[in-house]
C-alpha positions, -999 to +999 in steps of 0.1 A: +632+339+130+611+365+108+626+401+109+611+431+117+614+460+088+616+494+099+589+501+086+565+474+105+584+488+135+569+528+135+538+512+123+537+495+154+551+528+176+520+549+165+498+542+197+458+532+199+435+529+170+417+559+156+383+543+171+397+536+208+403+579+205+369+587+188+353+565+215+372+579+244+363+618+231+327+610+231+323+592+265+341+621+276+320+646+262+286+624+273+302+628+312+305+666+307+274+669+286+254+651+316+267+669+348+268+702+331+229+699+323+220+683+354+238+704+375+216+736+361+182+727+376+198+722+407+211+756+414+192+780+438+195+812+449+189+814+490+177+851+495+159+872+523+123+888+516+142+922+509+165+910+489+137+889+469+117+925+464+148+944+451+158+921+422+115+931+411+098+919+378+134+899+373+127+876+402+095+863+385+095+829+381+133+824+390+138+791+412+148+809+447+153+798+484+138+825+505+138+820+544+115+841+574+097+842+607+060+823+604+032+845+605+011+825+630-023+847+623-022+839+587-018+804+583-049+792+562-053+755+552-081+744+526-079+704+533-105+695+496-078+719+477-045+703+500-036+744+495-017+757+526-013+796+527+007+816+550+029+847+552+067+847+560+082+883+576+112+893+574+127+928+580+097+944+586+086+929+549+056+904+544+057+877+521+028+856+513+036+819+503+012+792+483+020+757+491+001+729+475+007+702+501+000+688+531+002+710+565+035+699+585+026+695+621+054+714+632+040+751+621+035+772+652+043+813+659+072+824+654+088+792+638+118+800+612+108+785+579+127+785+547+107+780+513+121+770+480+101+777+450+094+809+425+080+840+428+046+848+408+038+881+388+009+890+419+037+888+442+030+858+458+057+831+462+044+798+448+067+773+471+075+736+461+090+728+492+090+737+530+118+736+555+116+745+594+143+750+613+140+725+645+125+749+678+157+751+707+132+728+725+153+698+706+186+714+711+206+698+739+221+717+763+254+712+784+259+674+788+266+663+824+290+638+833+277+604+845+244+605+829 
């Protein structure tokens, strides 16, 4: 049988390698690195017209959500540009929004919409996506038994 020297023994009580730790720190800090950055594009403001207006030249070009009633009378689609462009009212306050898309078949008078996108320096809001909320007409009512 060999023996074991002291001093073999605490060389062998010291833990993992130097490299298992360096490569541990930096998958670590790649992980934190990646959700940090990815989570920043991601985050957006939901706001209401008013609220929109008071933040002013600040607002410019900030990613925002901002959500209103449909503006039936000013809906304007240019089908050679795809350029859809209508206003959004809320609290008495107009907003006129720029999409660059086709027109969803659901846009009728008084529809809620919510539009995600930036505002531009003319004041118009230049939106990358449209949301509207479903019409009650889909919302189910009381269910009855035995149907």
């Amino acid at each position: 049988m060999t023996r074991v020297t002291d001093a073999a023994a605490a060389a062998r009580r010291k833990g993992p390698p130097v490299q298992v730790i360096v490569v541990g720190v930096v998958a670590v800090a790649a992980i934190v690195y990646l959700v940090f950055f990815s989570m920043g594009g991601a985050t957006v403001y939901s706001l209401t017209i008013p609220e929109l207006r008071a933040k002013g030249p600040a607002a410019v070009g900030q990613g925002v959500r901002v959500s209103g009633m449909l503006d039936a009378k000013s809906v304007s689609f240019d089908p050679q540009a795809v350029i859809l462009t209508f206003n959004l009212v809320s609290d008495g306050q107009t907003l006129p929004v720029v999409y660059k898309g086709v027109k969803p078949d659901n846009m009728r008078d008084d529809a809620e919409v919510i539009v995600e996108g930036k505002l531009q320096a003319d004041g118009s809001f230049a939106a990358s996506s449209l949301l509207f909320k479903c019409p009650s007409k889909y919302e189910s009512g009381t269910p009855t038994p035995g149907r």
